[in-house]
N, C-alpha and C positions, 0 to 999 in steps of 0.2 A: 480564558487567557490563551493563544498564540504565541507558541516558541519555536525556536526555529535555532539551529547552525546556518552561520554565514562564514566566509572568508573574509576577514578586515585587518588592514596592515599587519599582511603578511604572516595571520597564523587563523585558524577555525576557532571560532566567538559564537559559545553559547549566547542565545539572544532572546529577548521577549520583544512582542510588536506591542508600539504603545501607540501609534496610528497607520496609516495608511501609506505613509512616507518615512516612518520615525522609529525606530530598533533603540533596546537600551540593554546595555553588554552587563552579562551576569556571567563573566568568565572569571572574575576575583570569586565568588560565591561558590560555585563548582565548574569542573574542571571538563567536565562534559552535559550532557542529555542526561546518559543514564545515571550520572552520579545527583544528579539531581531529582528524576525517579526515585532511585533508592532514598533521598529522601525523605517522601512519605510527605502529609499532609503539610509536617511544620516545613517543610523547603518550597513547598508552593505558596504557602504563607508569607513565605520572605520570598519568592519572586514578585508575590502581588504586592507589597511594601516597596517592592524597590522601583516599581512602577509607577505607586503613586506619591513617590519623595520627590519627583524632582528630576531624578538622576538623568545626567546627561544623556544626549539621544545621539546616536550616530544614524544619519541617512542611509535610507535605504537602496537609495541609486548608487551610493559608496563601496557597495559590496557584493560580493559574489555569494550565490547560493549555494550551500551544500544540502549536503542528506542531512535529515532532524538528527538522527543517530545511524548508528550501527548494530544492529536487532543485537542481543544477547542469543537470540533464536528466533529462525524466520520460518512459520508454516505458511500453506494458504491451500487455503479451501475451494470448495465450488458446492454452492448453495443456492444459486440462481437458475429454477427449471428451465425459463425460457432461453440462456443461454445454453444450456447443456445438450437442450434439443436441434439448436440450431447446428451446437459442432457436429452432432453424432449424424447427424443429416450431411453436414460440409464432408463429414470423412469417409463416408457411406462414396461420396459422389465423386472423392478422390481416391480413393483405394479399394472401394467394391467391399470392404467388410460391412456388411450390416449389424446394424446393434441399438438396440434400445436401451433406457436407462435402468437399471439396476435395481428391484425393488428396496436394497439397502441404503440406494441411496436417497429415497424419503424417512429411513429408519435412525439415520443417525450420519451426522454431518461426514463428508470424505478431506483428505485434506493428506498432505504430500508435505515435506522439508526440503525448503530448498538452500541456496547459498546464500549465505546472512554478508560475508564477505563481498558481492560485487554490487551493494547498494553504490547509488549517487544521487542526485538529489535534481533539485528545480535550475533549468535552463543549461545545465552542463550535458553534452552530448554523447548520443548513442553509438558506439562503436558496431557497426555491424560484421555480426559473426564470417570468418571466411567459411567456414562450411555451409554456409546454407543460402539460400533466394529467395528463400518466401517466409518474411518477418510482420509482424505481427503487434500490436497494441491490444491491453486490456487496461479496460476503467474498473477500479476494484476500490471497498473502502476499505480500511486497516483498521485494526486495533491494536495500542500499546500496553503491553501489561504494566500495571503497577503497583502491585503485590503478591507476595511470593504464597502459592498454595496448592496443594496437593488432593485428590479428588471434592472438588469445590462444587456445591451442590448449583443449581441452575438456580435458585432463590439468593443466592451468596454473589454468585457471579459477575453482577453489576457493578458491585462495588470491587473486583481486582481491574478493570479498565479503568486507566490510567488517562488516555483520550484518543483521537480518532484523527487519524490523515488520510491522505488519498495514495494509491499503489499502482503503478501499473508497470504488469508483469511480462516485459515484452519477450516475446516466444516467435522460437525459429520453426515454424509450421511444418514445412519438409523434414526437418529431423526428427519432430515430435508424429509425426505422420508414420514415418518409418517404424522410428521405436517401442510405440505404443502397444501395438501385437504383441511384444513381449510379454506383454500382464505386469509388467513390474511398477511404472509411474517413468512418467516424464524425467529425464534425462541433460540430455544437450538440445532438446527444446525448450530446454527453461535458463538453462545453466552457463551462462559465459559473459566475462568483463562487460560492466554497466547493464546489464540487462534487469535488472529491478533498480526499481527508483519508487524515492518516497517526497511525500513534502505536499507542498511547500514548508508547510508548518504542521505541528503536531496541536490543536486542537483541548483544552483539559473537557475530561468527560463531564463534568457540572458542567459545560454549554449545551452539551447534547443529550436531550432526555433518550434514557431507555426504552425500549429497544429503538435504537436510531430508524427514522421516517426521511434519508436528505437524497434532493434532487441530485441526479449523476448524469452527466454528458458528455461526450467523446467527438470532438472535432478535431480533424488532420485539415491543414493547409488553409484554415477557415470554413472547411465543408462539415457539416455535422453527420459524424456517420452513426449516430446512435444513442443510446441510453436509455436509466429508467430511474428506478425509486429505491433507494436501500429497505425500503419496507415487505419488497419484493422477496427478500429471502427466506427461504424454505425453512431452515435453521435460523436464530437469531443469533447472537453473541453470545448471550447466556448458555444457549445450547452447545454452543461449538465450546467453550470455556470447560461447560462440566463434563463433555466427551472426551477434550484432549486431554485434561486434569487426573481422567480417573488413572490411578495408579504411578500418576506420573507429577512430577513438579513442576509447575511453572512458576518463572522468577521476573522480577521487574526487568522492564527493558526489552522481553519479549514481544514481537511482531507477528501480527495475526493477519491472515488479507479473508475478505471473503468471499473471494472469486469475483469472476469475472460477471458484470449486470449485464442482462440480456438486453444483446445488440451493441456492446460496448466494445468490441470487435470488428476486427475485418471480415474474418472466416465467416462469422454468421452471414452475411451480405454479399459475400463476392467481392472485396475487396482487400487488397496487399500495400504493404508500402514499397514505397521506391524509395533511391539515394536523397539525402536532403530534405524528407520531406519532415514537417515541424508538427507535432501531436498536442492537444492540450486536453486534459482532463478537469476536467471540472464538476465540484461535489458541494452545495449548496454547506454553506458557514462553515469550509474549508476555507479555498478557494481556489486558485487553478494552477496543475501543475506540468508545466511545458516544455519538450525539448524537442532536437532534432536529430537525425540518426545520420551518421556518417559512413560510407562506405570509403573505407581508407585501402 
């Protein structure tokens, strides 16, 4: 099943796609995404029922897209060696620090908190940051928690994903360039209004078997700059779940990215965005999720 937040007459309407043109409003039932998350098997039980009653369908050209939600808590990761290698190269060639990857980081997933607060969602626009010029796209897939559990073993793990959308993490290069020498983690390369975006739709995990194998691909302006395979990743899900877990609680509602798939960037390639220009993500039984970035 495919859920989704829309904007329709005048307020955000939790939604289910019941075809390709056809949404049917599940905002009497709960009152957002995650309240609908929390609840568990029997509330996806009764989204699939009200799917197949009948119920009224509102068009999909009728509506504006929002964010599927707004994380309860937003990490992301980087799991993807081919990506990794090509930044450490890009950043080698812009700022002369040399650096290779980390043996820790085949030892156990890395991963960063960022702002759960400046999500937005499919075809609403990117505000480009005034401090910086050299902006950035990643193709990433996501995971949504939906189950609450505290050091959750890698055999357990499976089952707290909830399901899967597509994420792309858009980064202000020259600031994250700057501030990365500090050793501490990405900053206001990662961090300012609209700059994560999720969607189109949130995906439920029974469509996608374990460990996720879906095609990912990154075209800006109709030009395809890149991509690869989520089967690609170093770490799977499971992995990343019982690393961030241990000691620590994850609750429904929680957003997980898993870094950026190699090549699904600019930096890896030599290429940047400019004002206007329009990005699409696309992640195989997602489907695509696209905007434009505005220099206001």
């Amino acid at each position: 099943m495919k859920l989704g937040t829309v904007h329709h007459d005048g307020r955000d309407t939790l939604v289910a796609v019941k075809s390709d043109t056809e949404l049917v409003d599940l905002s009497d039932l709960w009152p957002d995404m995650v309240a609908l998350i929390e609840g568990g098997d029997a509330a996806l039980e009764q989204a699939r029922a009200r799917l197949a009653e009948g119920a009224p369908v509102i068009p999909l050209e009728a509506v504006q897209m929002r964010c599927p939600l707004r994380p309860v808590q937003y990490r992301d990761c980087l799991v993807f060696e081919e990506h990794l290698a090509n930044c450490l190269a890009a950043f080698e060639k812009n700022t002369g620090v040399k650096s290779q990857i980390a043996p820790v980081w085949y030892d156990q997933p890395i991963y960063y908190k960022g702002n759960r607060m400046s999500f937005i969602g499919h075809e609403q626009e990117v505000t480009w940051p005034a401090y910086a010029d050299h902006l950035d796209v990643e193709l990433e897939l996501a995971i949504v928690i939906g189950k609450q559990g505290t050091s959750i073993s890698r055999a357990d793990a499976p089952g707290h994903i909830w399901g899967y959308t597509i994420l792309n993490d858009v980064s202000a290069r020259d600031a994250q360039m700057k501030e990365m020498p500090g050793q501490l983690g990405p900053a206001k390369g990662k961090d300012f209004d609209t700059g994560n975006i999720l969607g189109p739709w949130i995906v439920t995990a029974d469509e996608i078997p374990h460990p996720a194998a879906l095609d990912m691909e990154l075209h800006v302006n109709g030009s395809r700059w890149g991509g690869g395979n989520s089967r690609q990743m170093q770490h799977d899900f499971a992995r990343v779940i019982e690393h961030i877990s241990a000691s620590e609680t994850l609750y429904p509602g929680e957003v997980i990215g898993s870094g950026t798939v190699g090549t699904g960037c600019g930096l890896e390639t030599g290429r940047r965005l400019s004002d206007g220009d329009r990005f699409e993500l696309k992640v195989e039984g997602i489907g695509t999720l696209a905007n434009r970035i505005v220099r206001r």
